[in-house]
C-alpha positions as CSV (number, residue, x, y, z in Angstrom):
1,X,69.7,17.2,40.6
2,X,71.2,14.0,40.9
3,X,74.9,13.0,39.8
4,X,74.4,10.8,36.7
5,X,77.4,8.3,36.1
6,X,79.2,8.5,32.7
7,X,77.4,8.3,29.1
8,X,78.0,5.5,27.0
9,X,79.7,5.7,23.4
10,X,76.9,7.3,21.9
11,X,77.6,5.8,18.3
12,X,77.0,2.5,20.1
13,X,73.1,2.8,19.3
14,X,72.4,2.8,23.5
15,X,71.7,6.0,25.4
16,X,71.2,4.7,29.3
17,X,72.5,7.2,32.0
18,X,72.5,6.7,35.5
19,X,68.9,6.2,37.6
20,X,67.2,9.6,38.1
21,X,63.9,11.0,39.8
22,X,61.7,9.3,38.4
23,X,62.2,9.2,35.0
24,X,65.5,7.5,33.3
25,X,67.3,10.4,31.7
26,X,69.3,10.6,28.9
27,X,72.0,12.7,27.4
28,X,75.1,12.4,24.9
29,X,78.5,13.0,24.0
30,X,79.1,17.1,24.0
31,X,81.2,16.8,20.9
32,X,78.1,16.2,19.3
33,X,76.8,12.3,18.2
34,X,76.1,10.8,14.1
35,X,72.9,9.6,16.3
36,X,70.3,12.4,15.8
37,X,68.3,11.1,18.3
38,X,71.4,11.9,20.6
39,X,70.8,14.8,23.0
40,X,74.1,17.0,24.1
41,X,73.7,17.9,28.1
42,X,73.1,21.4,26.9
43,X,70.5,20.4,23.9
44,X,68.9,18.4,26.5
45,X,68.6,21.0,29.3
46,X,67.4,23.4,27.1
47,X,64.6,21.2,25.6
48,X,63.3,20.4,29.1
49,X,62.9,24.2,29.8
50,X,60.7,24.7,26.7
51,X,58.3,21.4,26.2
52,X,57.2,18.1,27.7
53,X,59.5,15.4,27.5
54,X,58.1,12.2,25.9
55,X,58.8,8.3,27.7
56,X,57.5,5.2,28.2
57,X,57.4,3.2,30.9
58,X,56.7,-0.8,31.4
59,X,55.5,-3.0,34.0
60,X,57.5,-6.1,33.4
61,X,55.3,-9.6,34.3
62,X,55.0,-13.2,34.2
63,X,51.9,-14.7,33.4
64,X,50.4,-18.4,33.0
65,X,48.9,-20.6,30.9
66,X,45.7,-18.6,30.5
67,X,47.2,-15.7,30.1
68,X,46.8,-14.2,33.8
69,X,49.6,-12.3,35.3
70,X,51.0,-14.4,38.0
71,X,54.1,-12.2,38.7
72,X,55.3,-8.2,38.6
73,X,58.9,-7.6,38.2
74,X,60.3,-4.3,39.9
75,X,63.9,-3.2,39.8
76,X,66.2,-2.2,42.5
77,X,68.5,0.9,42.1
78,X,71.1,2.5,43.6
79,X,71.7,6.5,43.0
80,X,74.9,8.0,42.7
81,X,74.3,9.5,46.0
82,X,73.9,5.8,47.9
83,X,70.2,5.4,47.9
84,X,68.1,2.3,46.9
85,X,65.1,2.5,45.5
86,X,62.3,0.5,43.2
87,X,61.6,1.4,40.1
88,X,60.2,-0.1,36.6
89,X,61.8,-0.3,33.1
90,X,61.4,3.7,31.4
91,X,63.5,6.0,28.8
92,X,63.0,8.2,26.3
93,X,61.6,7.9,23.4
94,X,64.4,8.9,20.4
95,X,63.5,11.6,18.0
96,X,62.3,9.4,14.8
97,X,61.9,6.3,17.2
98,X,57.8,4.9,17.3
99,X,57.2,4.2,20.2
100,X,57.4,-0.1,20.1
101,X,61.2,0.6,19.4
102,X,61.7,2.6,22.6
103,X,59.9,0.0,24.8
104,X,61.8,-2.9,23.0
105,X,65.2,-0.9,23.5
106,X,64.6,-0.1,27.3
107,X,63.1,-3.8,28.3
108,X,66.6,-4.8,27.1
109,X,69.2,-2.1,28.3
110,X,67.4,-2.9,31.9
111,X,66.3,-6.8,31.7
112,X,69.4,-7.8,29.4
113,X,69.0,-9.4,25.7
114,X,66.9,-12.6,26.9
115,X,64.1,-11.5,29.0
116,X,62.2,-11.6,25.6
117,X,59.2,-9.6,25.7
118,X,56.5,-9.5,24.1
119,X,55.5,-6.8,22.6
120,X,52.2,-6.2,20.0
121,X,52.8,-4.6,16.7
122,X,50.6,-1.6,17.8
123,X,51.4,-1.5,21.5
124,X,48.8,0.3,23.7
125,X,49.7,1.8,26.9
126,X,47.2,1.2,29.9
127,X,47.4,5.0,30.9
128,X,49.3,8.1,30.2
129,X,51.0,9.5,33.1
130,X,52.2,13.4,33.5
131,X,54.9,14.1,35.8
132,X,55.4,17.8,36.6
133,X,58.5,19.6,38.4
134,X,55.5,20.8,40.9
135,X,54.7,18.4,43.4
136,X,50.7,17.9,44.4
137,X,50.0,19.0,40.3
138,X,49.6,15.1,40.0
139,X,50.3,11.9,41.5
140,X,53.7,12.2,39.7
141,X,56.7,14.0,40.5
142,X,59.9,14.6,38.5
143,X,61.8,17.9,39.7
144,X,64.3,18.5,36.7
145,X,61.1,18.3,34.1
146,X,57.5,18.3,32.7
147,X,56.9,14.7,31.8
148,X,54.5,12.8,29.5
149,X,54.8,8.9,30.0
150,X,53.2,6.1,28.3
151,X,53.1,2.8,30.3
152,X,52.5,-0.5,29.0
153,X,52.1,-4.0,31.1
154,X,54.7,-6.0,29.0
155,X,55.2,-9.9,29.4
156,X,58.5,-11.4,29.6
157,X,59.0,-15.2,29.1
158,X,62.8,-15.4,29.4
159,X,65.8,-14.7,31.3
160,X,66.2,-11.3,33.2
161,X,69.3,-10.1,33.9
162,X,69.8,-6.6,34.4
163,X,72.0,-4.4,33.4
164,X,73.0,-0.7,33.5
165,X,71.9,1.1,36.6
166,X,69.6,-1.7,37.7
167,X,71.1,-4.1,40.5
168,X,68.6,-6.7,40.1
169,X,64.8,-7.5,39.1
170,X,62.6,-8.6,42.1
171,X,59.8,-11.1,41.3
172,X,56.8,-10.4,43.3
173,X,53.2,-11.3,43.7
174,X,50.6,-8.7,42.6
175,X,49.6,-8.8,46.0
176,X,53.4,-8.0,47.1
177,X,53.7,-5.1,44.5
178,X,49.9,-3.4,45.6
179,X,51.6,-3.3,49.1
180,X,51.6,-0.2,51.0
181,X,55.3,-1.9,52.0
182,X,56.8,-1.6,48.4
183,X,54.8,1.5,48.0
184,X,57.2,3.1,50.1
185,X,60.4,2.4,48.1
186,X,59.2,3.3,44.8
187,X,60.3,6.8,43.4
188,X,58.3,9.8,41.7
189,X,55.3,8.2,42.8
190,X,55.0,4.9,40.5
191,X,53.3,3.2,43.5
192,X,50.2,4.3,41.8
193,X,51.6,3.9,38.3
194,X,52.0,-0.2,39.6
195,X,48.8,0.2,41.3
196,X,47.0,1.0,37.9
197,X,49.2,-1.4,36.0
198,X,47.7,-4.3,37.8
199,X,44.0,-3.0,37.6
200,X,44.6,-2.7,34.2
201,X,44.8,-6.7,33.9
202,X,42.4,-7.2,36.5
203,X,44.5,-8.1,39.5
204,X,43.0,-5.4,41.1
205,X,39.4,-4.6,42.0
């Protein structure tokens, strides 16, 4: 398992860690947090050994005037150990958190306070993907945890800047993020989660 980097203040409302495989991860102070959506690294490991975990994930993009995506935003990482890879915006969702909430919170902690998305009252995610500590069980691999994501295609009509773990966000054509090319940097198998992301808004056929 990866080395994450140290927890924030966990009174100060944001959770991030460090950039894990695939999924963000997120744990909490061991002294024990007023948050109760605040997960100890012992509460935490031993909820991932007894159910699925729940997250969401976005697709960050820029369309146009009509409405038609025009541009897919990836992030860069680096790992504690050195590596860079691509990734999208994901977290957890919070215990008591809907699930709107947790997108909103992660498009900020990653794209900074002035990307602006924009986000539906009843967001709906364009599929539900299961990542499993088994590789081959499906196209999505996590190996500290059995998964369930949401992902949603969210528009951003402001200013990215990232921030935590992410070194910067990468604007690229939806030709440019279908591309075998990219599909080689992303981790835990999102390739096909960006892949299904852009045939979800017809940029694929």
């Amino acid at each position: 398992m990866p080395v994450r980097t140290p927890d924030p203040d966990p009174n100060d409302g944001d959770d991030d860690g460090a950039p894990r495989d695939p999924l963000r991860d997120f744990g909490g102070d061991a002294g024990g947090s007023s948050n109760p959506g605040w997960l100890s690294e012992v509460e935490l490991a031993e909820a991932r050994r007894r159910m699925p975990m729940l997250y969401v994930e976005a697709v960050p993009v820029r369309t146009d005037g009509m409405g038609a995506v025009t541009e897919v935003g990836i992030l860069l990482r680096a790992t504690p150990v050195g590596e860079i890879t691509r990734s999208i915006v994901s977290g957890r969702v919070r215990y008591g958190e809907t699930v709107r909430d947790a997108l909103f919170r992660h498009l900020e902690n990653d794209l900074g306070p002035m990307a602006f998305p924009l986000l539906p009252p009843q967001p709906v995610p364009f599929t539900v993907a299961e990542y499993f500590p088994i590789p081959g069980v499906s196209a999505f691999h996590d190996d500290r945890q059995h998964a369930v994501s949401l992902a949603f295609v969210v528009p951003v009509t402001g200013t990215c800047e990232p921030r935590q773990d992410a070194l910067e966000v990468t604007w690229m054509s939806p030709e440019e993020a279908a591309s075998d090319a990219l599909a080689d940097e992303m981790e835990g198998g999102r390739a096909t989660l960006i892949r299904q992301a852009l045939a979800s808004v017809g940029c694929l056929r």
